[in-house]
N, C-alpha and C positions, 0 to 999 in steps of 0.2 A: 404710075401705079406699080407694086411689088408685085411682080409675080409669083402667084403659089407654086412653093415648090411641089413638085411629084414626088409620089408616095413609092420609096425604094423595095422590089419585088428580088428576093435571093430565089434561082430556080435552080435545085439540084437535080441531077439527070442523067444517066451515064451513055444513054442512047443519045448521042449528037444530033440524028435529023430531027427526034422529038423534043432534045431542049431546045435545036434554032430554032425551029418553029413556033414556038410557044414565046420565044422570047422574044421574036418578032412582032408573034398577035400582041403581047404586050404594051411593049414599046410604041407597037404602032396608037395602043389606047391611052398612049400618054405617061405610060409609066418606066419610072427611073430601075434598070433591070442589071441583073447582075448573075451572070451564068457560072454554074461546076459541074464539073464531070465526076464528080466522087464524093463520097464524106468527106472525108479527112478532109480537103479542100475543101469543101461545104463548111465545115464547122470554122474553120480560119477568116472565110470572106463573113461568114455569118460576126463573128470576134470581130470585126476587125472594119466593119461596113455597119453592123446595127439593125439591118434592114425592118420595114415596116412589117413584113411578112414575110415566110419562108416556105416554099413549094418544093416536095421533097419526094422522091421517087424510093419505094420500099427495097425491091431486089437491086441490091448493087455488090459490087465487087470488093470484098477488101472490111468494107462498113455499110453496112444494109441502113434503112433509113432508123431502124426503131434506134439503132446506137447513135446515129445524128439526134435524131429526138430524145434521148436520154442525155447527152451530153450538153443540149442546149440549156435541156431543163434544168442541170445541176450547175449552171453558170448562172450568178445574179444579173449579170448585164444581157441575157438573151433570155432569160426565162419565159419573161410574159411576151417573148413574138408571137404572135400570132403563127401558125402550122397548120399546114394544109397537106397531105398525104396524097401520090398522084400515083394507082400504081396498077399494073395487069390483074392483079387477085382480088376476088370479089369473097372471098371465102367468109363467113362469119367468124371463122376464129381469129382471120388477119386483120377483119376491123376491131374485133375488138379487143386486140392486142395495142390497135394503134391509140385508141380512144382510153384505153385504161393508161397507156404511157402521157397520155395529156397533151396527143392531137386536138386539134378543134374541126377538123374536118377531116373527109373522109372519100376522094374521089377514081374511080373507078374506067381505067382506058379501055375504050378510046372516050375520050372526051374532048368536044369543042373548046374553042375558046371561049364562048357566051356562056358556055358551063363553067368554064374556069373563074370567067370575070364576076358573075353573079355568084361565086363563092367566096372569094377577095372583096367583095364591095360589102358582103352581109360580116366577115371576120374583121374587115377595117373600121365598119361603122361601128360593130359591138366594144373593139376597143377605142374609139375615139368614146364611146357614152363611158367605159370606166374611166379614162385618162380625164372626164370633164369633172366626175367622183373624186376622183383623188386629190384634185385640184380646189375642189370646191371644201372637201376633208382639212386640209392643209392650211386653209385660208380662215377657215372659223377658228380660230386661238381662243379659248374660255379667257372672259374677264380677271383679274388675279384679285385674291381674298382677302381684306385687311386681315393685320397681325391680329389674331384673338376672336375672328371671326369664324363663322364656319357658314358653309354654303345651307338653305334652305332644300327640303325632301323634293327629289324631282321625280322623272320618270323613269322605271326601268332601264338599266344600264344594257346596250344591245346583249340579246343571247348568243348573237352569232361568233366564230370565229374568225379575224383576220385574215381571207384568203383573197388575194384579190382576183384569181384566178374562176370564186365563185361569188364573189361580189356584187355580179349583176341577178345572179340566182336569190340572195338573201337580201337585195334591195326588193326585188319586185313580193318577195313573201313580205320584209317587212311592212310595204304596203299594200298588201293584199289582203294579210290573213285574216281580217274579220269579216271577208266576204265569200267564203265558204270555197274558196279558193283548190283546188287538188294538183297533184303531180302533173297531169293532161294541160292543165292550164299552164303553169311555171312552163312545161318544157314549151309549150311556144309562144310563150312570151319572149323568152330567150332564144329560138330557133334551133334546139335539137331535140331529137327520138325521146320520149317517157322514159327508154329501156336503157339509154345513153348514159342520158342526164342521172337516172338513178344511180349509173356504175359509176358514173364523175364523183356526184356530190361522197357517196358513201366508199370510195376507195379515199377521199381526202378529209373524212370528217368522221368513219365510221359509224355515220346515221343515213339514214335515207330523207329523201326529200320530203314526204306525208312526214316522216319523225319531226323534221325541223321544224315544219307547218304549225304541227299538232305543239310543240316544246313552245311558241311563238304566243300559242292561241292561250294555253295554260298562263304564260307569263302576264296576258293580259288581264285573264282572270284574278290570279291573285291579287292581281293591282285593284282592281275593279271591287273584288269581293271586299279590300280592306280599306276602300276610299270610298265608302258610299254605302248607303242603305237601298240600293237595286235590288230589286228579287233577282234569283235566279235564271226565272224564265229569260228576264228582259239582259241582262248578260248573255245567257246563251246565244240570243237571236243578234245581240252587236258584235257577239264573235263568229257570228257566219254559221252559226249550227241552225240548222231547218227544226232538230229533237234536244228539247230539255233534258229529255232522258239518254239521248246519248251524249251531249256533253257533261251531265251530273254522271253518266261512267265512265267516260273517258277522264274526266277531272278526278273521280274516286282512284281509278287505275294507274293515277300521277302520283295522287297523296296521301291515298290511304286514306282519305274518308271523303263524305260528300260536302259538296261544295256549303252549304249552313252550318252543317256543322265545324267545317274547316272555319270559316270565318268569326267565329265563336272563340275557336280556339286560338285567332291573334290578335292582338292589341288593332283596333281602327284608328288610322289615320287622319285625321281631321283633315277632308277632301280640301279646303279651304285652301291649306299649304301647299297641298299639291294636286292642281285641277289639269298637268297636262296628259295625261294619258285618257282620263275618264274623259275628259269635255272634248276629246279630240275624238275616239272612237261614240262618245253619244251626238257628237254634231253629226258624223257619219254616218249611225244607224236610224238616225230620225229625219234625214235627210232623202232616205234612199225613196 
């Protein structure tokens, strides 16, 4: 039988007794470890090793961790490692200094190793579920169109942007959002802060996460208003709104008018041609 390999941990650290130690608890948990004493060497084993994860100590000598973290970030081959920040200051502005540069964690000394590990096991597991994403993205190849042909109307083309960074953020809304779904929720579905997650998504997208939610829930409607003779109400309720009248003003403050009258004013889709967005969210809502 093949042995799995161990999952390689980069621990940067310029305090020697707290990188052995840490790199001990590690190793002793199985895992494949690789120590620096500085940036500059940080950023080289990181280049140069790949590692699964990278444990990074903020106050250092020479390159403090946020320029570790910024320089990883602007390398394609290290971008998406995983970062975990390990350091003396608790201060609100230094985490969110670290978290706006595109840490994924955020830990605060002294800390255990069972602290260390249960933050490694939740940042390896979230990127093994994208790396199954990408994989799975990669693999679905669309059938090719005869000469002359053209594809039949489908469903809405994603709204999201390509980040894969926030990938798992606009998977879980994409499947979420007609069940009335809020910010509170996304962020621990994903495992970070409401306050976090809002400064993630909106320093890389320019929107906030309720924006996307809301941008999500509209796309559905339009689809829904021009493939089907559903009233109103019964949309509103399969897109997760509790009030017809707040999604008939949340929908008006998208499009400049209300939702009948909007559907009046485009041409109906003969649902026939295109039954997947409506018969997926009405098997859902009829369902619940």
């Amino acid at each position: 039988m093949t042995r799995k390999a161990s999952k390689k941990i980069l621990f940067i650290e310029d305090d020697t007794v707290t990188r052995d130690l840490f790199l001990k608890g590690l190793k002793n948990k199985g895992f494949d470890v690789i120590g620096s004493g500085n940036g500059f060497d940080g950023i080289q084993q990181a280049q140069e090793h790949l590692p699964d994860l990278v444990i990074c100590d903020v106050m250092m000598p020479q390159m403090d961790g946020y320029d570790v973290l910024t320089t990883l970030r602007q390398d394609p081959l290290t971008a998406v490692i995983p970062f975990i920040f390990l350091t003396g200051s608790n201060t609100k502005a230094c985490i969110r200094k670290g978290m706006e540069l595109g840490a994924d964690d955020y830990l605060t000394k002294p800390s255990t190793i069972d602290e260390l590990l249960r933050a490694i096991a939740t940042r390896l597991q979230k990127q093994a579920v994208l790396q199954r994403w990408c994989v799975t993205k990669s693999q679905q190849a669309p059938n090719p169109v005869p000469t002359g042909e053209t594809l039949p109307p489908t469903s809405p083309k994603s709204i999201f942007p390509c980040i894969p960074r926030l990938q798992e953020i606009f998977d879980f809304i994409e499947a979420n959002y007609h069940q009335g779904i809020t910010l509170c929720d996304v962020a621990e579905a994903v495992g970070y802060s409401p306050a976090y997650l809002t400064n993630r998504v909106a320093k890389l997208t320019g929107e906030t996460v309720n924006g996307w939610i809301v941008k999500r829930r509209m796309a559905g409607a339009r689809f829904l208003l021009q493939n089907g003779n559903q009233t109103v109400e019964y949309i509103a309720k399969a897109l997760g709104y509790q009030s017809v009248c707040h999604f008939s003003r949340q929908f008006r403050q998208h499009h400049g008018l209300p939702p009948d009258t909007w559907r009046k004013a485009h041409p109906v889709v003969d649902p026939d041609t295109n039954p997947g967005e409506e018969q997926r969210v009405h098997s859902e809502f009829v369902c619940k």
